[in-house]
C-alpha positions in Angstrom: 77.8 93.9 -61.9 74.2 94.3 -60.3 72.6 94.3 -64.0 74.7 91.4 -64.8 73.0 90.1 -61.7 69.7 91.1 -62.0 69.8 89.1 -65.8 70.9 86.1 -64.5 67.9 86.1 -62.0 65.9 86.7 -64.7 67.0 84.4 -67.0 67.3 82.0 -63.7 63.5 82.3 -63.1 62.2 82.0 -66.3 64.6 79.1 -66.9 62.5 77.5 -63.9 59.3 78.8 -64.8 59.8 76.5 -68.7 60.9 73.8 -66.8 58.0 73.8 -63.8 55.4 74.1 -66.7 56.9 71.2 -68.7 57.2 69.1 -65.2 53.5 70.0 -64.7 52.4 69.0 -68.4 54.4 65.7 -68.3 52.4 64.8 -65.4 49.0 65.9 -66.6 50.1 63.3 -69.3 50.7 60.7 -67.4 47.6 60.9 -65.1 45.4 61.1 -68.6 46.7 58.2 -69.3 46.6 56.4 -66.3 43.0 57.8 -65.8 42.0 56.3 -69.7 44.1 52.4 -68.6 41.6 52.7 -65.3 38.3 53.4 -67.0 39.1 51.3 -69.7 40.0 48.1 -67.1 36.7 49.7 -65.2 34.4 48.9 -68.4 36.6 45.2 -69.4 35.5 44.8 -65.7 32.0 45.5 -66.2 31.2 43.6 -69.3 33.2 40.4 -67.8 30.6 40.8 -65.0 27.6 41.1 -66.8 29.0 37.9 -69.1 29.3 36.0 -66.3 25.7 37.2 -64.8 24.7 35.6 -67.9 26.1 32.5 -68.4 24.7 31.6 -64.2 21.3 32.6 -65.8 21.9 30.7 -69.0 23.1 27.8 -66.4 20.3 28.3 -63.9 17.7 27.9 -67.1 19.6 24.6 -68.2 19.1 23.1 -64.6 15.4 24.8 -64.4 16.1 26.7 -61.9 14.6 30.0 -63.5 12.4 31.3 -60.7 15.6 32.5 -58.1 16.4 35.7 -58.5 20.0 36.8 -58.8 22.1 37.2 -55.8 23.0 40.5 -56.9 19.0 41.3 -56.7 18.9 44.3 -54.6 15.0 43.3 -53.6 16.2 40.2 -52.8 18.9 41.2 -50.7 16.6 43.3 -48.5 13.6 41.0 -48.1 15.9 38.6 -47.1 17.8 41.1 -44.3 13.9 41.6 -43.3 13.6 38.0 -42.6 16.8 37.9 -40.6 15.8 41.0 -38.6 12.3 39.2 -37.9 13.7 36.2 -36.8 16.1 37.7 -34.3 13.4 40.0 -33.3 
């Protein structure tokens, strides 16, 4: 009986060992893909952004308004925290 035993334990852990690795390749799947849906949405984001950047220029250059910078100017953004800092100095 203990050899009958001692196959079944065997055959008991490798039958868990298939199915862990087939658990653990389903979800590598899934987070591919989920990882691919994000980066993709990520770069959709991205171009919509920079679009959209461009049509407030396009706008801006209809009205004559060419000399602002964009709000997303990192130089502007700081000069104008330096003026605030001054001015509560």
């Amino acid at each position: 009986m203990d050899g009958q035993n001692s196959d079944d334990s065997k055959q008991s852990t490798a039958d868990m060992t298939v199915f862990v690795q087939n658990l653990l390749q389903q979800m590598q799947s899934r987070f591919q893909t989920m990882s691919d849906s994000i980066i993709t949405k990520i770069d959709d984001m991205g171009n919509r952004i920079n679009e959209l950047e461009q049509s407030i220029n396009d706008l801006k250059a209809e009205m004559g308004v060419e000399g602002t910078s964009s709000p997303l100017d990192p130089s502007k953004q700081k000069s104008d925290k330096a003026k605030q800092d001054e001015g509560s100095a």
